[in-house]
C-alpha positions as CSV (number, residue, x, y, z in Angstrom):
1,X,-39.7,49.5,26.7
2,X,-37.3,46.8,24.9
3,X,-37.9,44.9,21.4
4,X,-34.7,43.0,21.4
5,X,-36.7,39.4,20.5
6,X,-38.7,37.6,18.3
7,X,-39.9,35.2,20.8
8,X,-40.0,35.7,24.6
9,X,-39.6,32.5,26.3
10,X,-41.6,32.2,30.0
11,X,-40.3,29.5,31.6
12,X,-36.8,28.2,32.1
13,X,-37.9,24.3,32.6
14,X,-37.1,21.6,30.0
15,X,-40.2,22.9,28.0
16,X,-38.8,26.9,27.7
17,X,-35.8,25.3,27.0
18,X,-35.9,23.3,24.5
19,X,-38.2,25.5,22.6
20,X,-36.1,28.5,22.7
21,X,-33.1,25.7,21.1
22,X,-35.6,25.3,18.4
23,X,-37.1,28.5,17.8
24,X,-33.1,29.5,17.7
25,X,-32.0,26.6,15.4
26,X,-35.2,27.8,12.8
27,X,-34.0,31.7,12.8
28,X,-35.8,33.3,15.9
29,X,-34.3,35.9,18.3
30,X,-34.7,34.1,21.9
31,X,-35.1,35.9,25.1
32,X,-35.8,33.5,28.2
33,X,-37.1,34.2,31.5
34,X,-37.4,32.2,34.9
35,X,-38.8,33.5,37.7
36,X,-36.6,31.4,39.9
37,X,-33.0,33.0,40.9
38,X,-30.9,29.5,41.3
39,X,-31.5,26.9,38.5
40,X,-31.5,23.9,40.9
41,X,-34.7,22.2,41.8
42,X,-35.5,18.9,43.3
43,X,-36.5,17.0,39.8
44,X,-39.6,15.6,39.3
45,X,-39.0,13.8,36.4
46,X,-36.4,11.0,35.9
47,X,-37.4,9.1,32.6
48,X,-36.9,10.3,28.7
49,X,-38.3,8.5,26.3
50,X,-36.9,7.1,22.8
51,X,-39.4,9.4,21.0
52,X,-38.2,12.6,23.1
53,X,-34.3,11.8,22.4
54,X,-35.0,11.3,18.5
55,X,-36.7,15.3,18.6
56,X,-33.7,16.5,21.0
57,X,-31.3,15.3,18.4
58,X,-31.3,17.8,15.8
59,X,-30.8,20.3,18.5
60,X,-27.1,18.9,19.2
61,X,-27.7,17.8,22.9
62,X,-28.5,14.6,23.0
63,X,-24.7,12.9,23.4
64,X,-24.1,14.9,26.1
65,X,-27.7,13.8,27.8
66,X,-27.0,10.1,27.1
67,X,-23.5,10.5,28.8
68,X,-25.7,11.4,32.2
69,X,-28.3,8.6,31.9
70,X,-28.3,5.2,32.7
71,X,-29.8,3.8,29.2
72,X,-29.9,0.3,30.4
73,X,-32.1,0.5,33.7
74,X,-32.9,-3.0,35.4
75,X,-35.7,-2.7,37.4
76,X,-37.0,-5.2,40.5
77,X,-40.9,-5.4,40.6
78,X,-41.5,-6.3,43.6
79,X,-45.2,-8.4,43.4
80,X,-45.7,-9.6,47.2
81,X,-42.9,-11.8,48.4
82,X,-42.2,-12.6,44.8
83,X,-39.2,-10.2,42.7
84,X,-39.4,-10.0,38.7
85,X,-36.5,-8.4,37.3
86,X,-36.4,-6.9,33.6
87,X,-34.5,-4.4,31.6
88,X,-35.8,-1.6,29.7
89,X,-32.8,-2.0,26.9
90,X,-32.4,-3.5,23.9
91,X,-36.4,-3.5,22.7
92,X,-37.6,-4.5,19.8
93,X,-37.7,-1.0,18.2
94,X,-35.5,-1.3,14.8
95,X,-36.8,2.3,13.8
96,X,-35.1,4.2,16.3
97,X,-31.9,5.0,17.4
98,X,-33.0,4.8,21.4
99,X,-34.4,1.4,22.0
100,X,-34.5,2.0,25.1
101,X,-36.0,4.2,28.1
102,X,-33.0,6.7,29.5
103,X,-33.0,7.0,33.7
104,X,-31.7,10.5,34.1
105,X,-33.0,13.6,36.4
106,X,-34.9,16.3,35.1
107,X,-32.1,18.7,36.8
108,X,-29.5,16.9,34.2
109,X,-31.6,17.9,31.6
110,X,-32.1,21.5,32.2
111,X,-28.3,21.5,32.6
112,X,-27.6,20.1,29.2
113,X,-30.0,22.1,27.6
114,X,-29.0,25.7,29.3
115,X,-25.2,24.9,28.3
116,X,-26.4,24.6,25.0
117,X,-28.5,27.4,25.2
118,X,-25.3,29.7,26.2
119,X,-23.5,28.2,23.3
120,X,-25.7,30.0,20.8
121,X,-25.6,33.2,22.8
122,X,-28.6,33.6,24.8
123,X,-28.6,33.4,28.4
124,X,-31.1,32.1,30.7
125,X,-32.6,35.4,33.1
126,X,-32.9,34.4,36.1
127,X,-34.8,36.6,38.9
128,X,-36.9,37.9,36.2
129,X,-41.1,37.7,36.9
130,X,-43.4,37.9,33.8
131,X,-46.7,40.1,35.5
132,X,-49.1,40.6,32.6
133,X,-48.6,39.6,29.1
134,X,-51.4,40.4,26.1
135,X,-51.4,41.4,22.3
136,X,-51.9,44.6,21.1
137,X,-53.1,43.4,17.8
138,X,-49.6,44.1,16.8
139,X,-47.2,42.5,18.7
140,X,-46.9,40.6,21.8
141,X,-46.9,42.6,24.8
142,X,-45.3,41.8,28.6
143,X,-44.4,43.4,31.5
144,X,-41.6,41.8,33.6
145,X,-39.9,42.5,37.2
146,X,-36.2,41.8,38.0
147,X,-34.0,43.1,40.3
148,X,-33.3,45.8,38.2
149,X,-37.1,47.0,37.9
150,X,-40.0,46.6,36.2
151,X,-39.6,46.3,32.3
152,X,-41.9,46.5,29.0
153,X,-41.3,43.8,26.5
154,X,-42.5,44.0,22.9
155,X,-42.6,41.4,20.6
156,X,-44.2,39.1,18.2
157,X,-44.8,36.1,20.3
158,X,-45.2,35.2,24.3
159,X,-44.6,31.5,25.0
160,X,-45.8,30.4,28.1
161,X,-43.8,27.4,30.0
162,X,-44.3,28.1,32.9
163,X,-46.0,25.6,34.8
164,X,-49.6,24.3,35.7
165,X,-50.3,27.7,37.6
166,X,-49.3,29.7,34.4
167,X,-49.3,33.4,33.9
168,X,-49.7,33.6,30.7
169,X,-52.2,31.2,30.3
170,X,-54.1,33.6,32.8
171,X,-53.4,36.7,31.1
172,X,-54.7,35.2,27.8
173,X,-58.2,33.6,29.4
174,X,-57.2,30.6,28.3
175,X,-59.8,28.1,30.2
176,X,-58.2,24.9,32.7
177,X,-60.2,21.7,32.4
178,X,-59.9,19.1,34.9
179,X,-59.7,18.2,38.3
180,X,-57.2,17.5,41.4
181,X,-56.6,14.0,41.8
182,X,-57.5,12.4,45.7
183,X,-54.3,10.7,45.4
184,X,-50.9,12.5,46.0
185,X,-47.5,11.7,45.5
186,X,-44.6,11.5,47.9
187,X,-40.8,12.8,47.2
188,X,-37.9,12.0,49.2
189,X,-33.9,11.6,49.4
190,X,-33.1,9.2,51.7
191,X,-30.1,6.8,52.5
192,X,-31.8,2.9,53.4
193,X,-30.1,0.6,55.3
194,X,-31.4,-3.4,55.6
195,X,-33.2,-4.6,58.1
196,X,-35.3,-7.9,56.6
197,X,-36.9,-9.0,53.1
198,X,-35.6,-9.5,50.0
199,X,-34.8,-6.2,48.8
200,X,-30.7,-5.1,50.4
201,X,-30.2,-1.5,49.5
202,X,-26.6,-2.2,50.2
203,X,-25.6,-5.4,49.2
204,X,-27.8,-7.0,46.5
205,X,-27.7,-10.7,45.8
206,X,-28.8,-10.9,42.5
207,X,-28.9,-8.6,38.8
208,X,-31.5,-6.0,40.8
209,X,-29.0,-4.5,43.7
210,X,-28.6,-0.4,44.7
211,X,-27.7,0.5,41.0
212,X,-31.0,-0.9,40.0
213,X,-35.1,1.4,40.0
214,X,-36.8,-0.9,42.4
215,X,-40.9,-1.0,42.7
216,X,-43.0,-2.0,44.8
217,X,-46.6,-3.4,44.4
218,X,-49.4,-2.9,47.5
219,X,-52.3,-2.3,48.7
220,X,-52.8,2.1,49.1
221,X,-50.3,2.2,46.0
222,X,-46.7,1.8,44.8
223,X,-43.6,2.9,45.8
224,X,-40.7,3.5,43.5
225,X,-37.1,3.8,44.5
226,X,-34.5,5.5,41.7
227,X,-30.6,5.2,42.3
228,X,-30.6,9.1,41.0
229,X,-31.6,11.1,44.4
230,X,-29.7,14.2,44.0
231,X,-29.1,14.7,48.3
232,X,-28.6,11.2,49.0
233,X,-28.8,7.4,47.3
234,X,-32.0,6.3,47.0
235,X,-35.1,8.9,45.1
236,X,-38.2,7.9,46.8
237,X,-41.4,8.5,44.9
238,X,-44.5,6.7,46.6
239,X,-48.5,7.0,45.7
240,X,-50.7,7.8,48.7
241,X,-54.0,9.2,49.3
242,X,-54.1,13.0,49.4
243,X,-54.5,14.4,53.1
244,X,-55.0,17.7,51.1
245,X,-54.1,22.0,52.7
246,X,-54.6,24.9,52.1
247,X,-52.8,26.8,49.0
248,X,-52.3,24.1,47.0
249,X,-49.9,24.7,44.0
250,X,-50.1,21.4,42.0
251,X,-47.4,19.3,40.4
252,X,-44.9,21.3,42.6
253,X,-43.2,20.1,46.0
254,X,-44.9,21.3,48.8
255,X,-44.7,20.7,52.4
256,X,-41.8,18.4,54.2
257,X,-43.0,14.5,54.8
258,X,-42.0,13.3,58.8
259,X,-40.0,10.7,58.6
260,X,-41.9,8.6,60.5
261,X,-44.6,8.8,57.6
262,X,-42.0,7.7,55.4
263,X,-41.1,4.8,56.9
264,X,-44.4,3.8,57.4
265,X,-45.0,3.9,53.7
266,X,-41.5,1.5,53.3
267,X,-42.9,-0.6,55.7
268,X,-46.3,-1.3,54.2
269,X,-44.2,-1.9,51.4
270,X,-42.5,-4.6,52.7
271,X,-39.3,-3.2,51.7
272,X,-37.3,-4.8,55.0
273,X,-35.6,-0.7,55.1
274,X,-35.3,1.5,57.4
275,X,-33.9,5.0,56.6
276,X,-31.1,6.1,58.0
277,X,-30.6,9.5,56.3
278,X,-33.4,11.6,55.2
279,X,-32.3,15.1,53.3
280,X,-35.2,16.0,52.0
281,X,-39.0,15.4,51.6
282,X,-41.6,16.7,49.7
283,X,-45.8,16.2,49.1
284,X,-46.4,16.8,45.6
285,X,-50.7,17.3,44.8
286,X,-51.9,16.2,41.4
287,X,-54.3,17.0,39.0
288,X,-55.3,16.2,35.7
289,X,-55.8,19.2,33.2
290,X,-56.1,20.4,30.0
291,X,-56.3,23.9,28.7
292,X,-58.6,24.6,26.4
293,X,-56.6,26.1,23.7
294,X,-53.0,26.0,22.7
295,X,-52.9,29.6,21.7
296,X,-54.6,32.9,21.9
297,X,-53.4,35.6,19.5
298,X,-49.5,35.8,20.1
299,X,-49.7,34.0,23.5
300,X,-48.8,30.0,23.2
301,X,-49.2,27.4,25.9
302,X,-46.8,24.8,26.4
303,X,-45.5,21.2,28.6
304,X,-47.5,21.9,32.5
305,X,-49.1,25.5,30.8
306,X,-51.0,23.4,28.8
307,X,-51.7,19.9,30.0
308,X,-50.8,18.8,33.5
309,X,-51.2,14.9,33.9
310,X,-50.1,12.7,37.3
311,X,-46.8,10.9,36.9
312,X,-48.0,7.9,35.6
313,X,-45.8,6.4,32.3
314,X,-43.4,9.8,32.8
315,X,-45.4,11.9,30.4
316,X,-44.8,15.0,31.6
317,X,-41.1,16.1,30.9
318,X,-41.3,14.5,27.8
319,X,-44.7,16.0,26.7
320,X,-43.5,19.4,27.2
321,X,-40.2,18.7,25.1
322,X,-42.1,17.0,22.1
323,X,-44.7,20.3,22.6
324,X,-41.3,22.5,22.4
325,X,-40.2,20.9,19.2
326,X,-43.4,21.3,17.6
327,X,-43.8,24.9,17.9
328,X,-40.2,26.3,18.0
329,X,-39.7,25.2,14.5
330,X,-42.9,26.8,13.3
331,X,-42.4,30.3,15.4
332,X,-38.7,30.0,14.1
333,X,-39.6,30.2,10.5
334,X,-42.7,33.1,10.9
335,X,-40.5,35.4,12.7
336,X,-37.9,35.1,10.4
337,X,-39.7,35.4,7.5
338,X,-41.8,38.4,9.3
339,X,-38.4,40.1,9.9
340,X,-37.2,39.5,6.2
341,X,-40.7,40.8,4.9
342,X,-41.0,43.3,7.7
343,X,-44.6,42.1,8.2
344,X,-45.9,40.9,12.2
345,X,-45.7,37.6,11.2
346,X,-49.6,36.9,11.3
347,X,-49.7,36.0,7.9
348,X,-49.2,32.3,8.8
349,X,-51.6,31.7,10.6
350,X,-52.4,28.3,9.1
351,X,-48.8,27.2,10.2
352,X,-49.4,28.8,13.8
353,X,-52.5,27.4,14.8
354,X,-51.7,23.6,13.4
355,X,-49.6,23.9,16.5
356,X,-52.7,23.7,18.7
357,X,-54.5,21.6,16.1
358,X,-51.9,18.8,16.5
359,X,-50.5,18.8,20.0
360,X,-54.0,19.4,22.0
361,X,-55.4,16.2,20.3
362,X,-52.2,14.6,21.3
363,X,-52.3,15.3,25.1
364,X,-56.1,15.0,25.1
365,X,-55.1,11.0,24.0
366,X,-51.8,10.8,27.1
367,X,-54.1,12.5,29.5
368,X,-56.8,9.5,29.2
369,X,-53.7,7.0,28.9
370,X,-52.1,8.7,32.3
371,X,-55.3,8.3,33.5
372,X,-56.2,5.1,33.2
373,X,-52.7,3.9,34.4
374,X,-52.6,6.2,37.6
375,X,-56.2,4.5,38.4
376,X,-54.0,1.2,38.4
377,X,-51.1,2.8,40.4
378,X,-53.0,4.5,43.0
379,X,-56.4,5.0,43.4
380,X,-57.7,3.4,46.7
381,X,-60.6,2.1,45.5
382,X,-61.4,-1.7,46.3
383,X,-60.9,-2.6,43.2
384,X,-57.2,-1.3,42.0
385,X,-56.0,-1.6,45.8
386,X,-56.9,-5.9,45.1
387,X,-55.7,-5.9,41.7
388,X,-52.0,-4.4,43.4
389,X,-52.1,-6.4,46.3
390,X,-54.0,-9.8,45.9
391,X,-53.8,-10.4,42.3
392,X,-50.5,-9.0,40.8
393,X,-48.6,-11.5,43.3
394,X,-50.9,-14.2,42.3
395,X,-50.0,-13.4,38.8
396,X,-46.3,-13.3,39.3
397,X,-45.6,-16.5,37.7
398,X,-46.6,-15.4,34.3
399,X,-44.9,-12.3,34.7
400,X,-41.7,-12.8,32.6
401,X,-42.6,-14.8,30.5
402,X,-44.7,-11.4,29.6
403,X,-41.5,-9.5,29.5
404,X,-40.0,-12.1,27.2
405,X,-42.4,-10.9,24.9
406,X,-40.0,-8.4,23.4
407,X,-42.8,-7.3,20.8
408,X,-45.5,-6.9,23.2
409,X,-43.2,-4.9,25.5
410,X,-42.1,-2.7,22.4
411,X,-45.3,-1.9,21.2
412,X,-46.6,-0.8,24.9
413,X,-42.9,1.4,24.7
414,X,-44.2,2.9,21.2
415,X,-47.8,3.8,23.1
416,X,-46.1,5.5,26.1
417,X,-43.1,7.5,24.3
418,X,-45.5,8.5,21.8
419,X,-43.6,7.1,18.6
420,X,-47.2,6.3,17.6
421,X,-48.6,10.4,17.3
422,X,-49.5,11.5,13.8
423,X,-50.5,14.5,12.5
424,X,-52.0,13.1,9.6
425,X,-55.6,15.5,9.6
426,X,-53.0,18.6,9.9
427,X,-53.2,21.1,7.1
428,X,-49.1,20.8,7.3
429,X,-49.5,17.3,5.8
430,X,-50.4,17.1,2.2
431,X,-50.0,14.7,-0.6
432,X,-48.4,15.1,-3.5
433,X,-49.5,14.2,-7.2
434,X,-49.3,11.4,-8.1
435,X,-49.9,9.6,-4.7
436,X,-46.7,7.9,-3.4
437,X,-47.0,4.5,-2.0
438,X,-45.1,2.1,0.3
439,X,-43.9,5.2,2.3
440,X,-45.3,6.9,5.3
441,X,-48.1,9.3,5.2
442,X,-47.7,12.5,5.5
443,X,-48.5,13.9,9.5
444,X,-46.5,10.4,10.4
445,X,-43.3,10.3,12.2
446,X,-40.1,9.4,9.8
447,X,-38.8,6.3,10.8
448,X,-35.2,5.8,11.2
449,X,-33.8,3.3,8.7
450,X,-30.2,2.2,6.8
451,X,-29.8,4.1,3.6
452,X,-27.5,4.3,1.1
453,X,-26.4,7.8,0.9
454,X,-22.7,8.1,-1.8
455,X,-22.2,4.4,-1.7
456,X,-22.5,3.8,2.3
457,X,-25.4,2.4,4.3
458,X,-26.0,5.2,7.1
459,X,-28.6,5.5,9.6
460,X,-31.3,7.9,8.4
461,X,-32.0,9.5,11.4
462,X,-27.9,10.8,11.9
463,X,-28.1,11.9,8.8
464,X,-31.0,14.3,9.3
465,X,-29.8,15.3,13.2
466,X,-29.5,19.3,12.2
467,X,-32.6,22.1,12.0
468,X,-34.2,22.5,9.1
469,X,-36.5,20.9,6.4
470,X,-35.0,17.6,4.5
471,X,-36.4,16.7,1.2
472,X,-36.0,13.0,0.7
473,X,-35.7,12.1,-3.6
474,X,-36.1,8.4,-4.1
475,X,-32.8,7.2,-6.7
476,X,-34.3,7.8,-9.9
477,X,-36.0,11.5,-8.8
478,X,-35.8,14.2,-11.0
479,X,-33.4,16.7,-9.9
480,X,-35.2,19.5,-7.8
481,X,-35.7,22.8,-10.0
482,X,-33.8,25.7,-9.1
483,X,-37.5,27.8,-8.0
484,X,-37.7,25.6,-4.9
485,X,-37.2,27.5,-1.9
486,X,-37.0,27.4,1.8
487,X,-35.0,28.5,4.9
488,X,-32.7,26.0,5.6
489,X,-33.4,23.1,3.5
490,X,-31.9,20.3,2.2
491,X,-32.0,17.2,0.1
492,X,-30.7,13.7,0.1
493,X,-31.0,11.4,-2.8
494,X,-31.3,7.7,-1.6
495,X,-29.6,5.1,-3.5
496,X,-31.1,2.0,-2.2
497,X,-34.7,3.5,-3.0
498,X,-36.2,2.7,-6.2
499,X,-38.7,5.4,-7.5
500,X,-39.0,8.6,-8.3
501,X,-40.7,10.5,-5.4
502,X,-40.3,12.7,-2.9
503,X,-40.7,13.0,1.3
504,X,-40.2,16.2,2.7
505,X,-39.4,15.8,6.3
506,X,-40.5,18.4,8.9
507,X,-37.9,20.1,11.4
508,X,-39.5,17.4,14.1
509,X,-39.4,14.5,12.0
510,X,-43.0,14.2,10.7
511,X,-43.4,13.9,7.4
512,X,-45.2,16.8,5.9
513,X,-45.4,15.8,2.0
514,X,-45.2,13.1,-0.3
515,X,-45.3,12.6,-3.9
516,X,-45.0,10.0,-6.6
517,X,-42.9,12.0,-8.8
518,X,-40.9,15.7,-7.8
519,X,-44.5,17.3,-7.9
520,X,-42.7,21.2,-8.0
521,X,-45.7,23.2,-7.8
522,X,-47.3,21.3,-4.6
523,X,-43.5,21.1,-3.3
524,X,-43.3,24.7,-3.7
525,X,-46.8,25.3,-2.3
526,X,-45.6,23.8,1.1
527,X,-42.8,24.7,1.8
528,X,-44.7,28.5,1.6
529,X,-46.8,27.3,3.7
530,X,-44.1,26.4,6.1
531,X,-43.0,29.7,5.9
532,X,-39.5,27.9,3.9
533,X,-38.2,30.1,1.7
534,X,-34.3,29.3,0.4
535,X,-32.4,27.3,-2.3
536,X,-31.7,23.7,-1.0
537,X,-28.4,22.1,-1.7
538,X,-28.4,18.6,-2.4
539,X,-26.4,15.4,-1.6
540,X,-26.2,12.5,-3.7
């Protein structure tokens, strides 16, 4: 039996991992475990979103994820015979420091985020099979299988990442609402060569060419083509109805796709390809679900453990990050605090359960939006197969003049990368006395702005890219009195802010309180309920 953890980590996806950076970065012992012995897997996801870069930043990763992306992807929509070409860079989104989607593989990702990982000292076990986890009423209890036997875990908390067919989410009778979809997706590395039409894998003739995503419109759903396959050029992911077998494990690649019925989906398409390399093909069955609670006790759900959407709008990667983020700060600061107390840590339980209280109301709203827009994609129903393939090329025409909309196109970015989520009904978000106005609320995300911090305008954002809780004093605040306390907390005085209250910014960049004036006794009273509990230093 082993207690050499505060948090045991199941799951070594982008969801584990970026919650085992957080929990880290927020004073948590990490252990991480992945049942699968080789990191590489064909990724599934190939989008992040601005919101998911802004919560990866604090964590130190996300320079080295940008490096690997393409942040300004053109894209050729292919509506019937007609092409509309647009790129997701540059939007109008003056609040953020990623106006932009980010094409990059999910496998790039894990990378970044398992070298970081390594850099703090813990190491990804790999080989290693969670087989029953529970609580004791004292700790966090789990029994795992490796190579080098079976193992006992102890400790205060059991995170479950680990997929749609989750373990722990088993093990604590967690319920799994939904349904399969009838629609499945296809996955495939191919190399294309040209044979008619207007798309020319090889040699484009215009802005959309083979560095370019490339979709296509029709009738039994759409077809996408990434330049980011990972065994050859092109990454194929096509909608089709589901021809459904036995053993289905959803969300994950399942049997090989013939050729043949690849080629048939290019050429219904219209894509004017034929393949002329195919390493590697995949049927991937969806479903929608969501669990019925975020946590049981000591066990936590999150990313595909706890919400499992179809692929529509690229939620599910970045779900499971923004999930991480969320809870690895609060575990962070409990088992800390529980180790400095020598208590179990189940003394915050306000702080634990706002987890579930503010991300299962958030992926109840993305499941009906992934929903809705999947319907469009690829449901074979009369209706969305005309609406694909009759109407869309009809409405062509009008079709940039949409995309010149940079506002409209923004705000439908803000919806889908969830830069729109609050937490405002949390019990994490209070206000102050007196009331503060003309600044967010608290439960909303911080925007990024230019402030004046010792004379120089700076980016808000950069300057709060570390862990930890940052008070915000307007330039004519009182100074902070020496009995506020917290782990890892800090304070900026703006310059260019007239007033005299306070923000306090979460470790995710929500705000959590506000005041009109330094309010000490309801500053105080949150950041104990945070579990934050050290002197902040200040810079002016």
């Amino acid at each position: 039996m082993t207690t050499v953890a505060d948090i045991l980590v199941v799951g070594a996806g982008t969801t584990g991992l970026t919650l085992a950076l957080q929990a880290h970065g927020h004073g948590a012992r990490i252990r991480v475990v992945e049942r699968r012995p080789e990191p590489f897997r064909p990724s599934r996801a190939l989008i992040l979103h601005p919101r998911t870069l802004e919560v990866l930043r604090p964590l130190g990763v996300t320079d080295a994820l940008l490096e690997l992306a393409d942040t300004a992807p053109a894209v050729g929509l292919h509506l019937g015979s007609r092409v509309v070409e647009t790129r997701l860079a540059d939007l109008a989104l003056p609040d953020t420091a990623f106006p932009h989607l980010s094409l990059t593989r999910q496998t790039d990702v894990e990378r970044v985020l398992t070298r970081a990982l390594a850099d703090r000292g813990v190491t990804v076990e790999r080989g290693t099979e969670l087989i029953t986890a529970g609580d004791d009423g004292h700790n966090a209890r789990a029994v795992l299988r490796s190579r080098h036997g079976i193992e006992e875990v102890h400790c205060p908390f059991v995170v479950g990442c680990d997929g749609p067919a989750s373990t722990v989410r088993e093990c604590a009778g967690i319920g799994w609402h939904g349904r399969p979809y009838s629609e499945e997706v296809v996955l495939a590395d191919l190399d294309l060569g040209r044979i008619s039409g207007p798309f020319d894998p090889l040699h484009p003739s215009g802005p959309c060419g083979p560095s370019d995503a490339q979709v296509f419109a029709g009738r039994q759903g759409l077809l996408f083509l990434f330049p980011l396959g990972e065994q050859a050029t092109w990454r194929l992911l096509a909608t089709r109805a589901s021809a459904g077998w036995s053993g289905q494990n959803f969300g994950q690649p399942g049997p090989a796709v013939p050729q043949a019925e690849l080629q048939h989906l290019l050429d219904d398409a219209g894509l004017g390809a034929r393949i002329e390399r195919l390493a590697w093909s995949a049927r991937v069955p969806l479903q929608c679900r969501l669990a019925s609670r975020f946590r049981r006790g000591r066990l936590f759900l999150a990313g595909d453990a706890a919400h499992n959407y179809s692929p529509a709008t690229g939620q599910g990667m970045n779900a499971g990050i923004q999930d991480a983020v969320n809870l690895g700060w609060k575990l962070g600061f409990t088992a800390s605090r529980a180790r400095a107390e020598h208590s179990d840590g189940l003394g915050a339980e306000v702080l634990l359960d706002s987890y579930d209280g503010e991300r299962r109301p958030a992926a109840h709203r993305r499941m009906v939006l992934t929903h809705t827009a999947f319907w469009a994609e690829a449901s074979t129903g009369r209706l969305p197969s005309w609406l694909r393939a009759v109407a869309a090329p009809r409405a062509a025409p009008a079709v940039p003049a949409l995309l010149d909309r940079r506002r409209l196109v923004a705000e439908v970015i803000r919806v889908v990368s969830q830069l729109r989520v609050n937490y405002r009904r949390s019990p994490l978000s209070v206000e102050g006395t007196p009331r503060m106005r003309g600044a967010p609320r608290p439960g909303d995300r911080l925007p990024d702005a230019t402030v004046s911090v010792a004379g120089s305008p700076q980016r808000l954002h950069a300057l709060l890219a570390r862990p930890g809780v940052h008070l915000l004093l307007q330039r004519d605040a009182d100074p902070l009195p020496d009995a506020v306390l917290g782990p890892q907390v800090t304070a900026l005085r703006l310059a260019n802010s007239p007033g005299r209250g306070l923000l306090a910014v979460r470790p995710d960049g929500h705000v959590g309180f506000r005041s009109g004036t330094v309010d000490p006794a309801g500053l105080t009273g949150w950041l104990s309920l945070i579990g934050a509990a050290a002197a902040p230093s200040i810079r002016s």
